[in-house]
C-alpha positions as CSV (number, residue, x, y, z in Angstrom):
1,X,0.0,0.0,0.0
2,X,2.3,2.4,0.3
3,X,3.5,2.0,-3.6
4,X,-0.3,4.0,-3.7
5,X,1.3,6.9,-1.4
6,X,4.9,7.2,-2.4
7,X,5.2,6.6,-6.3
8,X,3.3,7.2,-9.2
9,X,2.5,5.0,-12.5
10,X,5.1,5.3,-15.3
11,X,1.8,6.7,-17.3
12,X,0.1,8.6,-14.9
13,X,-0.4,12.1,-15.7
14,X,-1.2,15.0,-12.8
15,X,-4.6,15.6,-13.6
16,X,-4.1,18.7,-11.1
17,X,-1.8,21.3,-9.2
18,X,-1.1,20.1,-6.0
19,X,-4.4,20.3,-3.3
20,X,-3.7,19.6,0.4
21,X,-5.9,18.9,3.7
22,X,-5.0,20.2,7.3
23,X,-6.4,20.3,10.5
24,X,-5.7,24.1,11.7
25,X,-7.2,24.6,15.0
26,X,-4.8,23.0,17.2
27,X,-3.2,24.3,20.5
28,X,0.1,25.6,19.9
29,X,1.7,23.0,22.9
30,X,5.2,22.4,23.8
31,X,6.5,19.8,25.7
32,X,8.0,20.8,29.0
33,X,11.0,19.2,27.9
34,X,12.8,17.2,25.1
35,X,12.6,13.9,27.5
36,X,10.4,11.5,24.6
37,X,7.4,10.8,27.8
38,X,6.8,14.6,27.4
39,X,6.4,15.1,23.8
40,X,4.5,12.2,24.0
41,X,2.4,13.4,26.4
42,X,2.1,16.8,25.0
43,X,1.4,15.6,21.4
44,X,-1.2,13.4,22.5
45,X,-2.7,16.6,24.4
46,X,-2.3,18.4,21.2
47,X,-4.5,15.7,19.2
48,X,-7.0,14.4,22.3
49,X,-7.8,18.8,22.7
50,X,-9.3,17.6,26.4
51,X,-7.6,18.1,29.6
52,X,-10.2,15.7,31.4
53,X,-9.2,13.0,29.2
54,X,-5.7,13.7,28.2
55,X,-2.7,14.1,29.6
56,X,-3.0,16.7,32.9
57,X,-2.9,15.6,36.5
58,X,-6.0,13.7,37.2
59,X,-6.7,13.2,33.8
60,X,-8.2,9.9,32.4
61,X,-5.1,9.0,29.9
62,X,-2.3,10.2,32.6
63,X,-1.2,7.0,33.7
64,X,-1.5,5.2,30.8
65,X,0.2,7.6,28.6
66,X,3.2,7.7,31.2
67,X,3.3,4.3,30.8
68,X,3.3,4.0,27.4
69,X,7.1,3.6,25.5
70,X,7.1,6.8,23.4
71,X,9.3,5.0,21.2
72,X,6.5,2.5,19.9
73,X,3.4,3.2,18.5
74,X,1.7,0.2,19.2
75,X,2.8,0.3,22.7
76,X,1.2,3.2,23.1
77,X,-1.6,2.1,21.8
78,X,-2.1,-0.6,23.5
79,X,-1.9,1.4,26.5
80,X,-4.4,3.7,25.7
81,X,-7.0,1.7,24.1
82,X,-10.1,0.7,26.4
83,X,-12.2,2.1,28.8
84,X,-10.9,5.0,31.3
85,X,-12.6,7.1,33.8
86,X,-12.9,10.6,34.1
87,X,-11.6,12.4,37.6
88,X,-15.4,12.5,37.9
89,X,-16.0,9.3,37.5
90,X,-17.2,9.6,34.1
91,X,-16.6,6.6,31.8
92,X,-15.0,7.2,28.5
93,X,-14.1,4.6,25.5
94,X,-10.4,5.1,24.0
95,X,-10.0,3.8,20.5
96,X,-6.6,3.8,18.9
97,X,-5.3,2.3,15.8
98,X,-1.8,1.6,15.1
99,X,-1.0,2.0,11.5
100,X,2.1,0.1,10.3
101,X,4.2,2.1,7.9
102,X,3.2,-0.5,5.1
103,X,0.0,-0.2,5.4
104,X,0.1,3.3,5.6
105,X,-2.2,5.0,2.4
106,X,-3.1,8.2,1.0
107,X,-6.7,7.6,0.8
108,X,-6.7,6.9,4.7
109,X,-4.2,9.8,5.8
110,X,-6.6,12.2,3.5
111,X,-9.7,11.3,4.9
112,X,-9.3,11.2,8.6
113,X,-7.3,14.8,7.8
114,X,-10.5,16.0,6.4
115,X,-12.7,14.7,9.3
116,X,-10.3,16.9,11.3
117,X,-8.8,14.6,13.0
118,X,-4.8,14.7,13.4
119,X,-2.6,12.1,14.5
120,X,0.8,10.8,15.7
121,X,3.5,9.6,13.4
122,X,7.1,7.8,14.5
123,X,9.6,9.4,11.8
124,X,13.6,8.8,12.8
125,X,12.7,8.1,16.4
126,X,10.8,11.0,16.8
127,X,7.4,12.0,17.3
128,X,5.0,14.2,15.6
129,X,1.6,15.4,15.3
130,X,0.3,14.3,11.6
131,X,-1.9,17.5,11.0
132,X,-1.8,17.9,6.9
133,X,-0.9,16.4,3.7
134,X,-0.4,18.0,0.1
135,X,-1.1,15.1,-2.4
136,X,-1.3,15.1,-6.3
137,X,-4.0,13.2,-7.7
138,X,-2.3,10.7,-11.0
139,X,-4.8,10.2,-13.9
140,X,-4.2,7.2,-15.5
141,X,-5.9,7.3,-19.3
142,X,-5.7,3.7,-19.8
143,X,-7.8,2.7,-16.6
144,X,-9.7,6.7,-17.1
145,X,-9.0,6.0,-12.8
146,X,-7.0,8.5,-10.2
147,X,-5.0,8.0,-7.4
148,X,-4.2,10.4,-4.9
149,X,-0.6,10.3,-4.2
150,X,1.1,11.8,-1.1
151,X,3.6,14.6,-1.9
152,X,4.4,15.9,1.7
153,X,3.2,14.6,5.2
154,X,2.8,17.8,7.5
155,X,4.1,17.8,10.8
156,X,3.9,19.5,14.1
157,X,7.6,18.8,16.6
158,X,5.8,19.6,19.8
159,X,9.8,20.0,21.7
160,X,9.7,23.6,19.8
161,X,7.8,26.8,20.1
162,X,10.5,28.5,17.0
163,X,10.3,27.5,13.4
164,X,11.9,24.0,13.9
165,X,8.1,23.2,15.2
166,X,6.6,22.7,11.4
167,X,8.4,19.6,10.1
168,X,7.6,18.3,6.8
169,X,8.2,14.6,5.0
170,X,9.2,15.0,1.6
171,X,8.6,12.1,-0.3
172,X,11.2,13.5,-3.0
173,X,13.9,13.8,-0.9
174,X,12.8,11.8,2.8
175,X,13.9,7.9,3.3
176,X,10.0,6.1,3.6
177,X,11.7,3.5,5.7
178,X,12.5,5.7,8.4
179,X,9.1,5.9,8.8
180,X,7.7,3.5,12.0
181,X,4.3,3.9,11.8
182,X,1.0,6.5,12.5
183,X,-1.3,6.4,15.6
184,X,-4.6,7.2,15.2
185,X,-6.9,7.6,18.3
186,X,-10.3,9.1,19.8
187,X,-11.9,9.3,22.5
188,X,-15.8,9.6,23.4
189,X,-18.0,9.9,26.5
190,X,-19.3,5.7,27.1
């Protein structure tokens, strides 16, 4: 699947200029420090956009998300998935889905994007918030079919507050395999 992101058929034609999908209306965090249990925590805040749920003191997430090894996805996941209470006592349902860098497509990373809904992504050991793609969209004349292909994944670095906080994968000039995954997760009253 990500052959559909990354590259482009031999006789594929842009059908299009470039067109892109963001979420804009998240906080401007920044991790208390560069430690990777703080970035994760405050990236997670950034995404979540709930201090009753996540990541505060007495929030639901808190202790699983300070569990969770910031260096794997699908730890965290796994940590966070389920059912959690609020400091109130209010129960909430966690869904997270870990997204393995193969399986990883444009059609998925533009729709949840459009439903507003960022994410976390594992580039180089380091995590980001997923908040916007630019993608092409390849016309193939033979099939008369498009494909949306992936240009540049968007990314917030919540360690900064300067302009080292917008990051952006290049698939021209970024190494794919560097990439270890993208965390999607929600959370709703239960």
């Amino acid at each position: 699947m990500a052959a559909l992101v990354f590259c482009g058929s031999a006789r594929a034609q842009h059908s299009y200029t470039p067109d892109g999908v963001r979420v804009n209306d998240l906080p401007r965090l920044m991790a208390q420090s560069h430690d990777p249990s703080d970035v994760l925590l405050t990236s997670l805040d950034t995404i979540l956009q709930d201090r009753e749920v996540c990541c505060g003191k007495d929030s639901a997430l808190e202790d699983s998300a300070q569990k969770a090894d910031p260096a794997s996805l699908k730890d965290v996941a796994t940590k966070l998935q389920g059912r959690h209470l609020l400091s109130d006592g209010r129960p909430i349902m966690v869904t997270t889905q870990y997204i393995a860098p193969d399986a990883i497509n444009a059609y998925l990373l533009i729709e949840t994007l459009q439903k507003k809904h960022a994410m976390l992504m594992l580039w180089k050991s380091h995590l980001y918030v997923l908040y916007g793609v630019m993608y092409v969209e390849d016309y193939d004349p033979n099939t008369f079919s498009g494909t949306d292909n992936v240009t540049k994944l968007l990314l917030i670095d919540t360690r900064y507050s300067d302009s080292r906080r917008n990051v952006e994968f290049n698939r021209a000039t970024d190494d794919w395999t560097q990439v270890q995954g993208v965390l999607w997760i929600t959370a709703a009253p239960q």
